[in-house]
C-alpha positions as CSV (number, residue, x, y, z in Angstrom):
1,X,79.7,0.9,77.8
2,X,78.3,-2.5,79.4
3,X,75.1,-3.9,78.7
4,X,73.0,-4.5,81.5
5,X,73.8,-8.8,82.0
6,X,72.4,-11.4,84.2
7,X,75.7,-11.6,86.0
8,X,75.3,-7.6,87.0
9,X,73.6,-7.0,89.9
10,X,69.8,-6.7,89.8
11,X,69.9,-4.5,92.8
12,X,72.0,-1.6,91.2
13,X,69.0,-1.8,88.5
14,X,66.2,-2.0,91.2
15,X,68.2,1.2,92.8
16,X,68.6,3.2,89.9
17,X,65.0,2.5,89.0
18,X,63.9,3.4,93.1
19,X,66.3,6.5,93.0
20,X,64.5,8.0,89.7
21,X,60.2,6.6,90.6
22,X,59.0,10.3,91.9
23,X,60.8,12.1,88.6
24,X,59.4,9.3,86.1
25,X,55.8,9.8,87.8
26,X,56.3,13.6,87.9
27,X,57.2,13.2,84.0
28,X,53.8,10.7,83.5
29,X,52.1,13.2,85.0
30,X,52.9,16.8,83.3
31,X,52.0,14.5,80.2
32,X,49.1,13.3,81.5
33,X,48.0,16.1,83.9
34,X,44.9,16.0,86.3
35,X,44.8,11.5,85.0
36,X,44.0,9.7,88.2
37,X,45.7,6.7,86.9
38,X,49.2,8.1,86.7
39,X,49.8,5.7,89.1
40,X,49.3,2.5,87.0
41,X,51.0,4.2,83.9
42,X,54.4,4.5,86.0
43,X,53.7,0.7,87.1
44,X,53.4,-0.3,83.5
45,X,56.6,1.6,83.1
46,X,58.4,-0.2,85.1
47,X,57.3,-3.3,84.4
48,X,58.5,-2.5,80.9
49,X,61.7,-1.6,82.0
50,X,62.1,-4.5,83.9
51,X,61.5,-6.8,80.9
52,X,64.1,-4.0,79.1
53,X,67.0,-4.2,82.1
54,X,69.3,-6.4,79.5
55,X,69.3,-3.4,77.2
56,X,70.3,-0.5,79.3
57,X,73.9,0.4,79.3
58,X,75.5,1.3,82.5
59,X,76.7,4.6,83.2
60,X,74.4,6.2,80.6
61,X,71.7,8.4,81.6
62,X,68.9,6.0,83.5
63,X,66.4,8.7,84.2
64,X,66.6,10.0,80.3
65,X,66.2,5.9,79.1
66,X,63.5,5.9,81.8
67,X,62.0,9.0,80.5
68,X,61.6,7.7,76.8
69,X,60.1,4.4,77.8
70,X,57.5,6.2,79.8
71,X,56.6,8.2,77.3
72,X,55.4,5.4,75.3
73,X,53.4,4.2,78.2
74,X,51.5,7.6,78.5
75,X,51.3,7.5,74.5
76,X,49.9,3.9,74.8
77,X,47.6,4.6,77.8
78,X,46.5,7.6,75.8
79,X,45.0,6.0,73.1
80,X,42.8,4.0,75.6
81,X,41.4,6.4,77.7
82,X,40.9,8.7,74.7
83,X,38.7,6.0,73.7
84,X,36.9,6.4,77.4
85,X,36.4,10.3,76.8
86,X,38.9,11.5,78.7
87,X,40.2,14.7,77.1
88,X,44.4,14.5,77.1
89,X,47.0,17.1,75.9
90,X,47.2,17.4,71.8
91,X,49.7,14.3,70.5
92,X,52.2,17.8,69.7
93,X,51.9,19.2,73.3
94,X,52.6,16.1,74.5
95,X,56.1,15.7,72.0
96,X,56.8,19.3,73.0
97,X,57.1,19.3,76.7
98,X,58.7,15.3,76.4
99,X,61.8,17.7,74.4
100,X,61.5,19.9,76.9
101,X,62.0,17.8,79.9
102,X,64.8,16.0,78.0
103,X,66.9,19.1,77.4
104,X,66.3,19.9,81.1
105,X,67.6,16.5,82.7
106,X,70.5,18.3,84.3
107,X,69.3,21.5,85.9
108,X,66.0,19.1,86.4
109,X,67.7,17.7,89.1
110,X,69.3,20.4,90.4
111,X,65.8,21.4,90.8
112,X,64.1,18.6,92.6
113,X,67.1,19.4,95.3
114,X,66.5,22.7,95.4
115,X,62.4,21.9,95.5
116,X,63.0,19.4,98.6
117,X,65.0,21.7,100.5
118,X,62.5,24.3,100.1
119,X,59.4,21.9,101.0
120,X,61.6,21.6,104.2
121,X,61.4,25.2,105.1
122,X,57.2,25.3,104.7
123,X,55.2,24.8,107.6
124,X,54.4,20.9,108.2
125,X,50.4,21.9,107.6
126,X,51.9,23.4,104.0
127,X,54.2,20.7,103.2
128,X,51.1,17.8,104.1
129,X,49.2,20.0,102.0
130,X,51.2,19.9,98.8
131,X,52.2,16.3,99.9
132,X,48.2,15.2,99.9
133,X,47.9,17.0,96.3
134,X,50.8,15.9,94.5
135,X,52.0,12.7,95.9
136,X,48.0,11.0,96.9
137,X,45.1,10.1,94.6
138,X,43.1,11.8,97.2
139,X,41.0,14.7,95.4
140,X,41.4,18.7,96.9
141,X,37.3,18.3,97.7
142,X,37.8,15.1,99.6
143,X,40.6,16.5,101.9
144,X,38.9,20.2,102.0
145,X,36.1,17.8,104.0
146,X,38.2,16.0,106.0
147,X,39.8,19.3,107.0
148,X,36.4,21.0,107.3
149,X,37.4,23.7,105.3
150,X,36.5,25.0,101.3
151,X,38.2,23.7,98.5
152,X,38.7,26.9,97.1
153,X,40.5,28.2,100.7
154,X,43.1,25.2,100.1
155,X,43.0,26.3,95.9
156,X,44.2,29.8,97.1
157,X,46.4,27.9,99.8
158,X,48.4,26.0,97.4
159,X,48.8,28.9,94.5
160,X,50.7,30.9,97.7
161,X,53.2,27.7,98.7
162,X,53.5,27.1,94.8
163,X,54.4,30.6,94.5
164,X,56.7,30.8,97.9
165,X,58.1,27.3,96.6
166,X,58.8,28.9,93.1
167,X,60.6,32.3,94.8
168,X,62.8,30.0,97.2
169,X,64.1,27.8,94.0
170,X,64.5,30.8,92.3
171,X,66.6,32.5,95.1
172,X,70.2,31.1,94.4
173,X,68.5,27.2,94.0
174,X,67.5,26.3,98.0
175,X,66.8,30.0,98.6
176,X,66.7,31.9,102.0
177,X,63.6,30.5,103.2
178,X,59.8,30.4,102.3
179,X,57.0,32.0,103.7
180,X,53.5,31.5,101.7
């Protein structure tokens, strides 16, 4: 397979490395969970693969090459803020759920499709729910406020959508609907 050259197009790097940003941050972040600066760890991941374009062979799996040079970004990042006091996942926890993501690269996807489709059945206030948890750096306390309601109301909301979200993947991948 090709190597990656000046003469290949940077955009088909830039859109492989666009098309795969929310599963290389979803990846940072089950190593790293509840680390407010998953953010910077995917952005030092990129970076890096940016200065490693020239290496990647087209056609090969991206998001698995992606994958592996995040994973030394979390490990990286790990021994700083380990330093800082920040508790993180045992260095085997870590290795084991990085296998287990790898073996799953194929029905991962599948997955993710199934996971959007279903986040398009929930109720808009359900899916800016999950979307302010998830996807923002805004904490649950800090939104409960703004919504002038208790943290531990939108806690017991998102277990049920997690759980409705879970039941609709699980439902023949896209399910017949969700109701949390």
């Amino acid at each position: 397979m090709p190597l990656m050259t000046e003469e290949s197009s940077d955009r088909e790097f830039i859109g492989l490395l666009t098309q795969h940003q929310m599963a290389v941050l979803a990846y940072i972040r089950s190593l790293m969970p509840g680390y407010p600066g998953a953010q910077d760890v995917l952005q030092q991941t990129n970076l890096k693969l940016w200065e490693r374009k020239s290496g990647f062979e087209v056609g090969t799996n991206f998001k698995a090459w992606a994958f592996a040079v995040a994973r030394y970004e979390v490990l990286n990042q790990r021994k700083k803020i380990s330093k800082d006091g920040w508790m993180v996942l045992g260095e085997h926890v870590a290795e084991l759920i990085a296998e287990d993501l790898g073996e799953e690269t194929g029905s991962h996807d599948e997955m993710m499709q199934a996971l959007e489709c279903c986040l398009e059945k929930l109720p808009a206030h359900d899916r800016e729910l999950v979307q302010m948890r998830y996807a923002s750096d805004q904490g649950l306390d800090e939104y409960a406020r703004m919504l002038k309601r208790s943290a531990g109301t939108l806690k017991t909301r998102l277990f049920r959508i997690r759980a409705a979200l879970r039941r609709c993947i699980e439902d023949g991948i896209g399910g017949e609907g969700v109701s949390a």
